[in-house]
C-alpha positions in Angstrom: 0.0 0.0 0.0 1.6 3.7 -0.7 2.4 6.1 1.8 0.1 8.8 2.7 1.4 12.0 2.1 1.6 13.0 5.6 3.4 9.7 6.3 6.1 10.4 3.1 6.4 13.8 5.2 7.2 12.7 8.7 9.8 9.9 7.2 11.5 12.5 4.8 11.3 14.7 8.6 13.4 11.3 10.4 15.2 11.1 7.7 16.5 15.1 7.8 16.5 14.4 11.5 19.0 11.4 11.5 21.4 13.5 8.4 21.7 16.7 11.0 22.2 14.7 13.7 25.1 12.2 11.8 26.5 15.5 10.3 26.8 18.1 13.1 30.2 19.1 12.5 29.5 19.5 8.6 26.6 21.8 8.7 28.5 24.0 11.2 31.0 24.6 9.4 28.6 25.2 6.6 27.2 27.7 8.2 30.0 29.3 9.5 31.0 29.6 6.5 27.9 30.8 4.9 28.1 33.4 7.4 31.4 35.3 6.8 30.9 35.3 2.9 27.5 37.2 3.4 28.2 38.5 7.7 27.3 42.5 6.1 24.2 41.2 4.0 22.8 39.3 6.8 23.4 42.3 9.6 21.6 44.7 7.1 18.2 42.2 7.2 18.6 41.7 10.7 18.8 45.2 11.4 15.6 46.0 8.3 13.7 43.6 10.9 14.6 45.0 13.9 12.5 47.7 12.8 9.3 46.1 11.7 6.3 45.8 14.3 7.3 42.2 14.8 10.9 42.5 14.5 10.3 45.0 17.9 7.8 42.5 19.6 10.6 39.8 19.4 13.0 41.4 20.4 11.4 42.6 23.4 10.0 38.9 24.3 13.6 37.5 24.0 14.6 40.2 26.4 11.9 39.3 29.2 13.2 35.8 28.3 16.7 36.3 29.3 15.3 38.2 32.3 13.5 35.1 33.4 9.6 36.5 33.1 7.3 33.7 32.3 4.2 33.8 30.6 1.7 31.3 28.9 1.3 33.7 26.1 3.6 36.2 25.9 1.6 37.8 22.8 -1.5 38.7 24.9 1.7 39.7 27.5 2.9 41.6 24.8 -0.7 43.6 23.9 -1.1 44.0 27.6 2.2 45.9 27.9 2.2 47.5 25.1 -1.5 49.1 25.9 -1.2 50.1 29.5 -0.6 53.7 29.3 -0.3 54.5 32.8 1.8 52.9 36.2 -0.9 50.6 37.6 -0.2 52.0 41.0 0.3 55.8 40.7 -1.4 56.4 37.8 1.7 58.6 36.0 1.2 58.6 32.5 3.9 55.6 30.8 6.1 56.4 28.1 8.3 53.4 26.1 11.6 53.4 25.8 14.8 52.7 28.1 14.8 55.2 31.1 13.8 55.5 34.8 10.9 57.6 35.9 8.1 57.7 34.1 9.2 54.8 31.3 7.5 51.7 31.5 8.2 48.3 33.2 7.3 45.2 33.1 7.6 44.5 37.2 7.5 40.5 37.7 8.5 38.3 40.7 12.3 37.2 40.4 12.1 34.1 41.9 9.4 32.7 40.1 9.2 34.9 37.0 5.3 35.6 37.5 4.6 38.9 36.0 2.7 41.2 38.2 2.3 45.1 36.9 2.8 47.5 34.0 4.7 50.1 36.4 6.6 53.3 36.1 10.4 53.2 36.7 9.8 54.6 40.4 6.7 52.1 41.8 9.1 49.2 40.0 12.0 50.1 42.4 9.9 50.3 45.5 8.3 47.0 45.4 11.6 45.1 45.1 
């Protein structure tokens, strides 16, 4: 009986699966390679992107990442962020961007990464 086409699609998948995992070396140096013939092309769409909407969003969901805040959906976290126009305990009016007193952030527990409040650089520093 012939394969289905999902089934010819998950054993070509084992079958890439098994090649990257038997080749590691090979497709690093491929890479690596890849990358210094084309490093100033590739910074220049990288940097294009960084720009878009979604190129931003990313970027700022890595960071929170790294920072160890946890989310089951960090695009409604995103939305919910990115909407809250005032601290959510003094009620100063939020701007974006990196700063201190009236620039927003994203206050979260550090043990456990549970995000708590949109707040203003000064409320985020007294709850610590």
């Amino acid at each position: 009986m012939p394969m289905s086409k999902e089934e010819k699609r998950e054993a070509h998948r084992e079958a890439c699966k098994k090649y990257r995992e038997a080749n590691k070396e090979k497709i690093k140096e491929q890479y690596k390679k890849y990358y210094e013939e084309n490093k100033e092309k590739i910074k220049e769409k990288d940097k294009k992107y960084n720009q878009t909407e979604q190129g931003k969003k990313g970027h700022m969901i890595k960071g929170w990442k790294q920072k160890g805040i946890k989310s089951d959906d960090y695009d409604y976290l995103y939305d919910y962020y990115i909407n809250t126009n005032n601290c959510e305990l003094c009620n100063i009016e939020l701007i974006s961007g990196k700063g201190f007193t009236n620039h927003k952030h994203l206050d979260h527990n550090h043990e456990t990464g549970e995000v708590r409040n949109v707040l203003c650089g000064a409320c985020n520093i007294k709850r610590r």
